[in-house]
CHARMM internal coordinates of N, CA and C (Angstrom, degrees):
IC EDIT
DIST 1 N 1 CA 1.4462
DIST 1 CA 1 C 1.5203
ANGL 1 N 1 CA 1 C 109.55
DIST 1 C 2 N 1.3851
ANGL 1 CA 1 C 2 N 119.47
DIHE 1 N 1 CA 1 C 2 N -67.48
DIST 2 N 2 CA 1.5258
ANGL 1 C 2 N 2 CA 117.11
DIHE 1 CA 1 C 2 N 2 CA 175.22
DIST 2 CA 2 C 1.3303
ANGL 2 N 2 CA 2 C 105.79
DIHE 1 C 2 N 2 CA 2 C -135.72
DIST 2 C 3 N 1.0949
ANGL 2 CA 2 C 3 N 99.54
DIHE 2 N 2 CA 2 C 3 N 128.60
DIST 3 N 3 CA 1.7540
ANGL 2 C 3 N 3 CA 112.39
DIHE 2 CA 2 C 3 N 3 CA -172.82
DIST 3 CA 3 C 1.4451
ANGL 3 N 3 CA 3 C 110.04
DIHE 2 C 3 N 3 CA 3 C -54.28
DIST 3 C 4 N 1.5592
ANGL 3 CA 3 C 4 N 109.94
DIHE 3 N 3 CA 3 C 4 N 120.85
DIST 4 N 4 CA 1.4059
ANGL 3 C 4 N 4 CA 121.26
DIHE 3 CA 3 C 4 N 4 CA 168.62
DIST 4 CA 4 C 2.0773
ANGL 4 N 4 CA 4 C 126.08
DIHE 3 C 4 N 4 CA 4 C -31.75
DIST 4 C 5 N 1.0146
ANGL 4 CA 4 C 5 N 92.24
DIHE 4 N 4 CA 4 C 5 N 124.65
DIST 5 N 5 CA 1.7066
ANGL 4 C 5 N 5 CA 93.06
DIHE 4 CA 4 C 5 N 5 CA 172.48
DIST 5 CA 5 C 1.6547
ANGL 5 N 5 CA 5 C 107.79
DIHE 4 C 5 N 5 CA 5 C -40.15
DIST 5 C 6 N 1.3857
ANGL 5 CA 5 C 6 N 93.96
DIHE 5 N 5 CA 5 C 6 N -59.72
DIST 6 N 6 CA 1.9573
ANGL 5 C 6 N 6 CA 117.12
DIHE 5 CA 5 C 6 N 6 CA -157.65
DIST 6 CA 6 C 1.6716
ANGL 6 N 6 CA 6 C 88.27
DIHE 5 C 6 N 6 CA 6 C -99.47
DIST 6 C 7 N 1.7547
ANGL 6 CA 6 C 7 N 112.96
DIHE 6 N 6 CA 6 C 7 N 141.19
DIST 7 N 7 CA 1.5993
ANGL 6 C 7 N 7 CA 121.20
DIHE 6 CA 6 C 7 N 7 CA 127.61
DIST 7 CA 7 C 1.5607
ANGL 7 N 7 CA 7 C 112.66
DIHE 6 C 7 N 7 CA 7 C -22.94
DIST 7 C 8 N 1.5550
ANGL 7 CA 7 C 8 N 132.99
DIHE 7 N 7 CA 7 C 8 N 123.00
DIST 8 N 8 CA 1.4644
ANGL 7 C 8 N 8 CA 132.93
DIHE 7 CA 7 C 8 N 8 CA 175.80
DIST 8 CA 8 C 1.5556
ANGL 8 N 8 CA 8 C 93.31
DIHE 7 C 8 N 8 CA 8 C -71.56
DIST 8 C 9 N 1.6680
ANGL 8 CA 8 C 9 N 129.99
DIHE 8 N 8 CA 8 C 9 N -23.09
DIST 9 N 9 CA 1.4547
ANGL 8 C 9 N 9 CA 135.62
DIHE 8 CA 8 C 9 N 9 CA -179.39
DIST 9 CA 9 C 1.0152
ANGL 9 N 9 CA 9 C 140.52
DIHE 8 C 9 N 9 CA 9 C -64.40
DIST 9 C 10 N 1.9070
ANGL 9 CA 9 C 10 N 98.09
DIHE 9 N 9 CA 9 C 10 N -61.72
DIST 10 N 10 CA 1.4090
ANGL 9 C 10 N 10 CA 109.21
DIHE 9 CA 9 C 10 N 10 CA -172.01
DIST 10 CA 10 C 1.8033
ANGL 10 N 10 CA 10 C 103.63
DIHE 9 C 10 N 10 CA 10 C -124.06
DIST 10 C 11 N 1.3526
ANGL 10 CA 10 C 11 N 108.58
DIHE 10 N 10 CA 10 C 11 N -19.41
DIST 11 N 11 CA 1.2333
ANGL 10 C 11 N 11 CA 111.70
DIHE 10 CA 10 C 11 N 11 CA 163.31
DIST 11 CA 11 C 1.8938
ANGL 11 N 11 CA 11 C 98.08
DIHE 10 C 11 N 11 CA 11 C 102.47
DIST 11 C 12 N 0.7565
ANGL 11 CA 11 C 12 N 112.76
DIHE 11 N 11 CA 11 C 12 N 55.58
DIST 12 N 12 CA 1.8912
ANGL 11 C 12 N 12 CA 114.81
DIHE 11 CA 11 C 12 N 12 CA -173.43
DIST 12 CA 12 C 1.1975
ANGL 12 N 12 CA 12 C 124.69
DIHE 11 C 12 N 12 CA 12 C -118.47
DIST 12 C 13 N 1.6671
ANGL 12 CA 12 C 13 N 130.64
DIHE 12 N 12 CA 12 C 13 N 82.39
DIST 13 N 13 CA 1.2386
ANGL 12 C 13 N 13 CA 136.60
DIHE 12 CA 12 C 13 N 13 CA -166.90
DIST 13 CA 13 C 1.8660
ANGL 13 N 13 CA 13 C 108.02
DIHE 12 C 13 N 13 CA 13 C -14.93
DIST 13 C 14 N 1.4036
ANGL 13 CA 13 C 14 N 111.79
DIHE 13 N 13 CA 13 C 14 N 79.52
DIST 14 N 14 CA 2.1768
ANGL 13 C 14 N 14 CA 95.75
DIHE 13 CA 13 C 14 N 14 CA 161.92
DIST 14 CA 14 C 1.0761
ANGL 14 N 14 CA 14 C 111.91
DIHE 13 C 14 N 14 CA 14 C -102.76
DIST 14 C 15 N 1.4893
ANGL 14 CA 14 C 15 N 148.67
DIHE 14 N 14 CA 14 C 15 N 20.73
DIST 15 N 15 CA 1.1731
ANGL 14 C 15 N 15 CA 131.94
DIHE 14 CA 14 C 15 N 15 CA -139.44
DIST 15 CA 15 C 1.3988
ANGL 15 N 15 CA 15 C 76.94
DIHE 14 C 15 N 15 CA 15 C -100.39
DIST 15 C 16 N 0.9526
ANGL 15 CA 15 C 16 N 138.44
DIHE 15 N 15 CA 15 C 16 N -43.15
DIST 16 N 16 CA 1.8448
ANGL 15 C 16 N 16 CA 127.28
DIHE 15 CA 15 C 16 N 16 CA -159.31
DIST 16 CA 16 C 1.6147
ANGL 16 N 16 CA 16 C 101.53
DIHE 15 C 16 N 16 CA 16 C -64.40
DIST 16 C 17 N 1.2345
ANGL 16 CA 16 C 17 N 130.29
DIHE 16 N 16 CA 16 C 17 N -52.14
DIST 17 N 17 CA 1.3626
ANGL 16 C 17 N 17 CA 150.14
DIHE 16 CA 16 C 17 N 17 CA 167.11
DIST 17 CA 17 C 1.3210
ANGL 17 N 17 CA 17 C 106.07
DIHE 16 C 17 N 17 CA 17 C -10.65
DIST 17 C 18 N 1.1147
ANGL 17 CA 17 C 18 N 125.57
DIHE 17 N 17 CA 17 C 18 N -52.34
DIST 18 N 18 CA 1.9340
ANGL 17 C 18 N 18 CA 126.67
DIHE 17 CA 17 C 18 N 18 CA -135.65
DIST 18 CA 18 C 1.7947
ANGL 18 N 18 CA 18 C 98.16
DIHE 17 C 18 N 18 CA 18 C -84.46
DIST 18 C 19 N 1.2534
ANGL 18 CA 18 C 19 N 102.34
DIHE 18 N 18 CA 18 C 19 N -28.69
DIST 19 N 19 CA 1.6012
ANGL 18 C 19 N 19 CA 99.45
DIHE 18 CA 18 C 19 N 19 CA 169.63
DIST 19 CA 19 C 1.1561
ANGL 19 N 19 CA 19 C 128.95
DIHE 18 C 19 N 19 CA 19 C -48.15
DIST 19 C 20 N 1.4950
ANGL 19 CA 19 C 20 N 110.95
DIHE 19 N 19 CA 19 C 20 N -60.64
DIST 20 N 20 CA 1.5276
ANGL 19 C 20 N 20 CA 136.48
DIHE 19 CA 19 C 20 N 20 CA -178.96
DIST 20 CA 20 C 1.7011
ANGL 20 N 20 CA 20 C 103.19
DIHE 19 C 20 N 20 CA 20 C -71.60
DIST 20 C 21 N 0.7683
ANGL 20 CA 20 C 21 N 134.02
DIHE 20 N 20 CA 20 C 21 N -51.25
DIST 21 N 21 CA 1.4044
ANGL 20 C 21 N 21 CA 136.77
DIHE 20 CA 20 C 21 N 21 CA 147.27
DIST 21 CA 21 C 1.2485
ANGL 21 N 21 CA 21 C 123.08
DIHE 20 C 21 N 21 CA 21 C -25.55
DIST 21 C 22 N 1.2643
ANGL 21 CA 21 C 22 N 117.96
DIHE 21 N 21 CA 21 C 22 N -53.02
DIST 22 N 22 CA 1.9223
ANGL 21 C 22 N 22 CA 122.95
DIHE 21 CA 21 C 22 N 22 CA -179.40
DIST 22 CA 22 C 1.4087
ANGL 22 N 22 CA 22 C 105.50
DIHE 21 C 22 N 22 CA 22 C -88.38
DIST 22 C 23 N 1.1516
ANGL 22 CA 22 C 23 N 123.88
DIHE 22 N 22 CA 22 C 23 N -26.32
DIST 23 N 23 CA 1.7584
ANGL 22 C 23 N 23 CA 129.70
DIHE 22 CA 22 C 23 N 23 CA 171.92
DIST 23 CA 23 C 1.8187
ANGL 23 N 23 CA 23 C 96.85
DIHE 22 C 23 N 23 CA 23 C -64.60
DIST 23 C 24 N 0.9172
ANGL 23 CA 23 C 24 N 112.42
DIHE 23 N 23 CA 23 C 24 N -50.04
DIST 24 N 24 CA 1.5074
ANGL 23 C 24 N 24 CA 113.01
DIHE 23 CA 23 C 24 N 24 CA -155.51
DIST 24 CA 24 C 1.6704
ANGL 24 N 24 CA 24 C 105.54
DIHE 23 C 24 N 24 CA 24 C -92.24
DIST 24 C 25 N 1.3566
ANGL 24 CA 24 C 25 N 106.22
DIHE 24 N 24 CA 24 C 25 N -40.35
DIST 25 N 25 CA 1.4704
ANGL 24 C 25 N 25 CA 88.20
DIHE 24 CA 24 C 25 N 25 CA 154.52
DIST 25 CA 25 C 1.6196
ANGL 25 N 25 CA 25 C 146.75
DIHE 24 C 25 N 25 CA 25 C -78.82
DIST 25 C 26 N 1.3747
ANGL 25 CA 25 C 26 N 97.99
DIHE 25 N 25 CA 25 C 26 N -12.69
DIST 26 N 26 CA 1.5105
ANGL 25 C 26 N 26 CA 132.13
DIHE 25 CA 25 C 26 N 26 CA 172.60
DIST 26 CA 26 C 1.7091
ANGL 26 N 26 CA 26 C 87.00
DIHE 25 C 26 N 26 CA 26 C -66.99
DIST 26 C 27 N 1.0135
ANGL 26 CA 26 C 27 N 131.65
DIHE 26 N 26 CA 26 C 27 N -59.68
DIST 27 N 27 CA 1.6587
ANGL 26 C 27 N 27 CA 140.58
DIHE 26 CA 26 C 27 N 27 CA -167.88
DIST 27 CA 27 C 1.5324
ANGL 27 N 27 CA 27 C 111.36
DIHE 26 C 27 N 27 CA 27 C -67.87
DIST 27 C 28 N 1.3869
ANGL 27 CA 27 C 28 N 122.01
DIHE 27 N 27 CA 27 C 28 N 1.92
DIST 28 N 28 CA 1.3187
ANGL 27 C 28 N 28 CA 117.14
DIHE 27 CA 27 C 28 N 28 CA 171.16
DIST 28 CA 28 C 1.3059
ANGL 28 N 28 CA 28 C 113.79
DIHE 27 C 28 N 28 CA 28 C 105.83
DIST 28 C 29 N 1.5365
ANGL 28 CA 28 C 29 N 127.79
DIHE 28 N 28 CA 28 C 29 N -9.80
DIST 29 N 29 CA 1.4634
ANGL 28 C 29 N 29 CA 124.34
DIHE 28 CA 28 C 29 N 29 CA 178.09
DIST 29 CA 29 C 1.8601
ANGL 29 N 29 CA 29 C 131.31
DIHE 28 C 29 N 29 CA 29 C -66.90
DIST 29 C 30 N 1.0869
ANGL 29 CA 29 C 30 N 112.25
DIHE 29 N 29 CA 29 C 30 N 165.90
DIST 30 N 30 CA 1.3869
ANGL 29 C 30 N 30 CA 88.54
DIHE 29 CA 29 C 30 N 30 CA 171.95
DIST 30 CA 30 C 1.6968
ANGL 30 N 30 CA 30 C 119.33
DIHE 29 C 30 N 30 CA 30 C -57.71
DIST 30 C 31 N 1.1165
ANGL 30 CA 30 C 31 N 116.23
DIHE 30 N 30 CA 30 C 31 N -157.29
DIST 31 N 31 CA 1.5990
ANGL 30 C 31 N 31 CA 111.14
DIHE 30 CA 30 C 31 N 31 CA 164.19
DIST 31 CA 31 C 1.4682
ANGL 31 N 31 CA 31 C 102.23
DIHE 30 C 31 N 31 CA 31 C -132.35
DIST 31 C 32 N 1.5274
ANGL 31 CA 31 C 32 N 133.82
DIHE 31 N 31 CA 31 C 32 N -33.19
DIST 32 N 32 CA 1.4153
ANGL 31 C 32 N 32 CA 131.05
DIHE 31 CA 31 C 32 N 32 CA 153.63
DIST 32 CA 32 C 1.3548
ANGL 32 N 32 CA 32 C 113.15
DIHE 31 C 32 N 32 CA 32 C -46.59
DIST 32 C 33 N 1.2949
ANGL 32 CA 32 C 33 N 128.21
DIHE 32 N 32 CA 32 C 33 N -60.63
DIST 33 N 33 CA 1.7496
ANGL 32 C 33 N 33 CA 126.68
DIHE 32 CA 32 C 33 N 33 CA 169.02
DIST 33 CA 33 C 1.7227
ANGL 33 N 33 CA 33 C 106.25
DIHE 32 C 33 N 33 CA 33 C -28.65
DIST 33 C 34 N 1.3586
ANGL 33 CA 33 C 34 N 99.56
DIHE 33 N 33 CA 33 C 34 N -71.52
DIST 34 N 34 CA 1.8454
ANGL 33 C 34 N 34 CA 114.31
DIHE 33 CA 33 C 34 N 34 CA -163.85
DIST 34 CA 34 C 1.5077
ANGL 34 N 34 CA 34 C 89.40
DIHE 33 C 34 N 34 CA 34 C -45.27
DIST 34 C 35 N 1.3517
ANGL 34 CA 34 C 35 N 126.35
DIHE 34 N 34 CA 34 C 35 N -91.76
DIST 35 N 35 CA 1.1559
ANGL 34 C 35 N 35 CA 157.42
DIHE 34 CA 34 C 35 N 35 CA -171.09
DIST 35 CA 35 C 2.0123
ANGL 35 N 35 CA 35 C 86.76
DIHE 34 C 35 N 35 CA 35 C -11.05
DIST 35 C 36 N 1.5216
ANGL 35 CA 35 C 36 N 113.67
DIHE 35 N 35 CA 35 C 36 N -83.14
DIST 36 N 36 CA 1.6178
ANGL 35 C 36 N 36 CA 125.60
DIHE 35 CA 35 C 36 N 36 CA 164.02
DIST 36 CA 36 C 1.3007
ANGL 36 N 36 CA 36 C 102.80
DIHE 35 C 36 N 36 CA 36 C -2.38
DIST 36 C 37 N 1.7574
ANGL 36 CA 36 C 37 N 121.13
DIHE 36 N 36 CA 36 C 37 N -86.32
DIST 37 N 37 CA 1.1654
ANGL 36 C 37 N 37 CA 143.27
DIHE 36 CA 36 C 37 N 37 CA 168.77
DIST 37 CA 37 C 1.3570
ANGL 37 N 37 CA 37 C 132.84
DIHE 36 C 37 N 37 CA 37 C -5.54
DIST 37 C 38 N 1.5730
ANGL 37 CA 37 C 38 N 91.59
DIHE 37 N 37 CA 37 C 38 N -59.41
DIST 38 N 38 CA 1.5459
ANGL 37 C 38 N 38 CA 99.93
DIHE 37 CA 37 C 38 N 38 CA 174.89
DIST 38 CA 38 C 1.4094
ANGL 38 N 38 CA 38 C 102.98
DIHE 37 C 38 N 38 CA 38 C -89.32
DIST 38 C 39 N 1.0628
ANGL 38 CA 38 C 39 N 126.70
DIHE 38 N 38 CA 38 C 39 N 15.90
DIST 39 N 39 CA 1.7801
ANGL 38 C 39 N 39 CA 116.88
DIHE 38 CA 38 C 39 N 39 CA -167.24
DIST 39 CA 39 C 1.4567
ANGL 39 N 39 CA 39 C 138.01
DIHE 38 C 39 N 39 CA 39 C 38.17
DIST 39 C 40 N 1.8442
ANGL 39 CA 39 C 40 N 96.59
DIHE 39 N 39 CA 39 C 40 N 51.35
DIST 40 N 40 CA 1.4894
ANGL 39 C 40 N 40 CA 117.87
DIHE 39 CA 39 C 40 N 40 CA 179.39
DIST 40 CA 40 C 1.8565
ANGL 40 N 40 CA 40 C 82.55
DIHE 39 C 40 N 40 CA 40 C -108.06
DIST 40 C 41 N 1.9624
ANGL 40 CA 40 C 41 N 81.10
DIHE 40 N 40 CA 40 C 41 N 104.02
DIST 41 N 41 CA 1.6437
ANGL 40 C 41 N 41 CA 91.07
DIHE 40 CA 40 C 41 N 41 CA 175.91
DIST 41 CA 41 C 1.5295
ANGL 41 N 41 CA 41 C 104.79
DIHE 40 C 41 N 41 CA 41 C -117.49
DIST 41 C 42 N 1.2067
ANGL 41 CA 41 C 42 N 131.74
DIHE 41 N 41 CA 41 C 42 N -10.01
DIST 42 N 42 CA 1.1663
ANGL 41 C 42 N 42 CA 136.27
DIHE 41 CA 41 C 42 N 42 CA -163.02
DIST 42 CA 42 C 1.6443
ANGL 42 N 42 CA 42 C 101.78
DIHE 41 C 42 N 42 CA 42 C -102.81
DIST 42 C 43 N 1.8174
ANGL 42 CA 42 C 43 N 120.89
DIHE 42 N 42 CA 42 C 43 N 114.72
DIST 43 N 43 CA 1.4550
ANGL 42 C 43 N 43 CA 125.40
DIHE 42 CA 42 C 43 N 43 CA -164.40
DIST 43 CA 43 C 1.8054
ANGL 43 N 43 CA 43 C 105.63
DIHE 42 C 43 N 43 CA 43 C -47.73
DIST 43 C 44 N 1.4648
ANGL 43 CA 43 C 44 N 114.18
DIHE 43 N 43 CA 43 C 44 N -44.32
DIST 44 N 44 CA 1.3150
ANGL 43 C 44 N 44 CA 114.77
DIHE 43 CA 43 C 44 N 44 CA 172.29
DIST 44 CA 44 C 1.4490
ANGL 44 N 44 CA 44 C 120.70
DIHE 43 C 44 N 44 CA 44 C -40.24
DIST 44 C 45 N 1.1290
ANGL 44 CA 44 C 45 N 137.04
DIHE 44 N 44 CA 44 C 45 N -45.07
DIST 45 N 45 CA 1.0872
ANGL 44 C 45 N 45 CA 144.88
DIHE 44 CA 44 C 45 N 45 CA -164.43
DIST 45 CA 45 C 1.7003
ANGL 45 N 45 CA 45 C 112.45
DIHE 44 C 45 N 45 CA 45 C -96.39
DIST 45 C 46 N 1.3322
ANGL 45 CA 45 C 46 N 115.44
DIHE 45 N 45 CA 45 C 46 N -28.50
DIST 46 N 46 CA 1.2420
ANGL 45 C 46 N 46 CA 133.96
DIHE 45 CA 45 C 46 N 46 CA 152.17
DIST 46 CA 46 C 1.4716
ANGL 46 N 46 CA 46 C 109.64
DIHE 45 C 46 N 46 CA 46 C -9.32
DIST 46 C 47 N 1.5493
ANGL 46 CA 46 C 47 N 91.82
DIHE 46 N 46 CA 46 C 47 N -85.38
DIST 47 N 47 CA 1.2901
ANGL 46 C 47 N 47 CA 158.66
DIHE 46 CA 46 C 47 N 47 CA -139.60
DIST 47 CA 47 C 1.6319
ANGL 47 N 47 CA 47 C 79.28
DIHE 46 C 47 N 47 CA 47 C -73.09
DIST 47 C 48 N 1.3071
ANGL 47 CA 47 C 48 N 135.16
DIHE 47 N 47 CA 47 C 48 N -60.92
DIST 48 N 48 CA 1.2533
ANGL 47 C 48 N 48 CA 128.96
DIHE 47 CA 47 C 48 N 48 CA -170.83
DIST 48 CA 48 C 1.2437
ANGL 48 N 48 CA 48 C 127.99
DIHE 47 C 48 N 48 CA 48 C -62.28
DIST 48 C 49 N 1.2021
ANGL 48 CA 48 C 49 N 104.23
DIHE 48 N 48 CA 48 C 49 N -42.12
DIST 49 N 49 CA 1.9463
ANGL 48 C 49 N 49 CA 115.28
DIHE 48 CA 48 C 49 N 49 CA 161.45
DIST 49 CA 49 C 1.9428
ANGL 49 N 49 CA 49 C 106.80
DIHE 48 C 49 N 49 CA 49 C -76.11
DIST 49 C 50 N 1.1240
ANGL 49 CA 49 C 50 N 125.49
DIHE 49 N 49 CA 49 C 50 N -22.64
DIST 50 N 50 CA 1.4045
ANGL 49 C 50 N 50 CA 126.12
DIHE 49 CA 49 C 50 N 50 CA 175.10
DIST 50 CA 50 C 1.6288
ANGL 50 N 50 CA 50 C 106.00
DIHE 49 C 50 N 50 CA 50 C -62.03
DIST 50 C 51 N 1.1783
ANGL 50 CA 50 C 51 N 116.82
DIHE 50 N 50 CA 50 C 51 N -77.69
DIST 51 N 51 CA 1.4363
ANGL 50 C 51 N 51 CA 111.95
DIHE 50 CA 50 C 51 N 51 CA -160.09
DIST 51 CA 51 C 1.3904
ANGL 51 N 51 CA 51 C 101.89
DIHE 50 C 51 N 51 CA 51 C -98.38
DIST 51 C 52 N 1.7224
ANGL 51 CA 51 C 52 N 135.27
DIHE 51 N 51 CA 51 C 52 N 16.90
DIST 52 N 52 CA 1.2364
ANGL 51 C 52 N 52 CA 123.51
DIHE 51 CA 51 C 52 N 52 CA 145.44
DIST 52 CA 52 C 1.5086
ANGL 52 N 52 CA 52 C 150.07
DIHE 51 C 52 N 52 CA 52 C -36.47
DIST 52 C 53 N 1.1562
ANGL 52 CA 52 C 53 N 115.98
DIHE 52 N 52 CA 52 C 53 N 111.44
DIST 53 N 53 CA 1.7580
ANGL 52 C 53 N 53 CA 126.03
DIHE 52 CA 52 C 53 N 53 CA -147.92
DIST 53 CA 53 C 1.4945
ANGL 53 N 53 CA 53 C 108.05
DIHE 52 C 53 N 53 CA 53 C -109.46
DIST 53 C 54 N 1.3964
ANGL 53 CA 53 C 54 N 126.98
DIHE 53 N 53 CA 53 C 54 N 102.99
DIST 54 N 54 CA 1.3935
ANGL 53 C 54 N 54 CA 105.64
DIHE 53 CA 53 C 54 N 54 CA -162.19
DIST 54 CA 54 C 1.6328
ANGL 54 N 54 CA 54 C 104.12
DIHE 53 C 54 N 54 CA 54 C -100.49
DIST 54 C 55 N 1.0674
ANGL 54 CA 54 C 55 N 96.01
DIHE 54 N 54 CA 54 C 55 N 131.04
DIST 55 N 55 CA 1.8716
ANGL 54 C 55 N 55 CA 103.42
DIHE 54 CA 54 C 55 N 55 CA -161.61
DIST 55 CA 55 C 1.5487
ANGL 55 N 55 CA 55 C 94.30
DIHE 54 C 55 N 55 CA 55 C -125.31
DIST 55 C 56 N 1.2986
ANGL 55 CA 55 C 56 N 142.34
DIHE 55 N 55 CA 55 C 56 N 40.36
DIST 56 N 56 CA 1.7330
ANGL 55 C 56 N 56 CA 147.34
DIHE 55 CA 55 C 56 N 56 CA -173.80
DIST 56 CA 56 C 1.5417
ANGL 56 N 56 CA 56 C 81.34
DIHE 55 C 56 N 56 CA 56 C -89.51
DIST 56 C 57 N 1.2598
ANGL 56 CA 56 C 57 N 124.83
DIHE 56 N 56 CA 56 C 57 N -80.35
DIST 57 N 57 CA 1.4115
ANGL 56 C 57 N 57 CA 136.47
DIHE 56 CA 56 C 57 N 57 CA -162.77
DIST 57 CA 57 C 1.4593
ANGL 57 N 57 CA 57 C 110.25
DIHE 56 C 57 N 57 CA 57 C -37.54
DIST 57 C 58 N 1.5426
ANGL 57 CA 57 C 58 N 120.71
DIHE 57 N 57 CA 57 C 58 N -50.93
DIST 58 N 58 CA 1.2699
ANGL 57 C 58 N 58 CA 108.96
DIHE 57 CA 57 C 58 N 58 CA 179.27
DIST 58 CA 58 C 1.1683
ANGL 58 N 58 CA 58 C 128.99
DIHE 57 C 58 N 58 CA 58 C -83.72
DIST 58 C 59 N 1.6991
ANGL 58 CA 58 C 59 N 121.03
DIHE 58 N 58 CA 58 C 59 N -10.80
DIST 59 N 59 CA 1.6779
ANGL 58 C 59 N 59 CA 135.04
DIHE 58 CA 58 C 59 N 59 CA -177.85
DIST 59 CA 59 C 1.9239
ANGL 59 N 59 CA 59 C 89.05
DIHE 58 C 59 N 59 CA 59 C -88.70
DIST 59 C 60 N 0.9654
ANGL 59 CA 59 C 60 N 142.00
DIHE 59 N 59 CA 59 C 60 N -49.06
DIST 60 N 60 CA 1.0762
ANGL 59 C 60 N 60 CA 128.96
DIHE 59 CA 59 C 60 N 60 CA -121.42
DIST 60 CA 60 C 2.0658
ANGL 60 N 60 CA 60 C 86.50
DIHE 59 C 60 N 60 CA 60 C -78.19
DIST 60 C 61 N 1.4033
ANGL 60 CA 60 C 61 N 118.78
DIHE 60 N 60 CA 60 C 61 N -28.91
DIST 61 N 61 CA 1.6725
ANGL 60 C 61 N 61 CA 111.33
DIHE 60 CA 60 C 61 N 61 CA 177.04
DIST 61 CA 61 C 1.4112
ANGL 61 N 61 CA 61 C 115.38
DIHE 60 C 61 N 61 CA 61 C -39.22
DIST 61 C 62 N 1.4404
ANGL 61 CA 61 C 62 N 106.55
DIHE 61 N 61 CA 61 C 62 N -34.68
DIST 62 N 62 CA 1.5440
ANGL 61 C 62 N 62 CA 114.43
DIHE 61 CA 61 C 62 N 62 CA -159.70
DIST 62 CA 62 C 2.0019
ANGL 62 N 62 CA 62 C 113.80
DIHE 61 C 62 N 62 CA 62 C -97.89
DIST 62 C 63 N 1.4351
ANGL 62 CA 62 C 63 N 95.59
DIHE 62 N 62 CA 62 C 63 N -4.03
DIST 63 N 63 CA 1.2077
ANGL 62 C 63 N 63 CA 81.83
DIHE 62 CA 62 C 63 N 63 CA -177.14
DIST 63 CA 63 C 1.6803
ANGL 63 N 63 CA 63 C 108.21
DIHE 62 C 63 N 63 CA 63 C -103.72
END
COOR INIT
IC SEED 1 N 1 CA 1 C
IC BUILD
């Protein structure tokens, strides 16, 4: 739904990240490059902007 502040793993402030990340991959970049970039080197943390699903838009009718 909304991307975690902290790694659930190792505990590593990304929450500011995921913007600049979804702009730039939204824009045609790789996502290994971006990811590099911002210095999400640790697979855990990867992993959090990788299979992130943003589901706000469709919960928010029901609440």
């Amino acid at each position: 739904m909304i991307i975690p502040v902290r790694c659930f793993t190792c505990g590593k402030v990304i929450g500011q990240l995921y913007d600049e990340f979804n702009l730039r991959v939204q824009g045609g970049e790789d996502a290994k490059k971006v990811l590099d970039e911002l210095g999400l080197e640790r697979y855990c943390c990867r992993r959090m902007f990788l299979t992130h699903v943003d589901l706000i838009d469709q919960i928010m009718p029901y609440s």
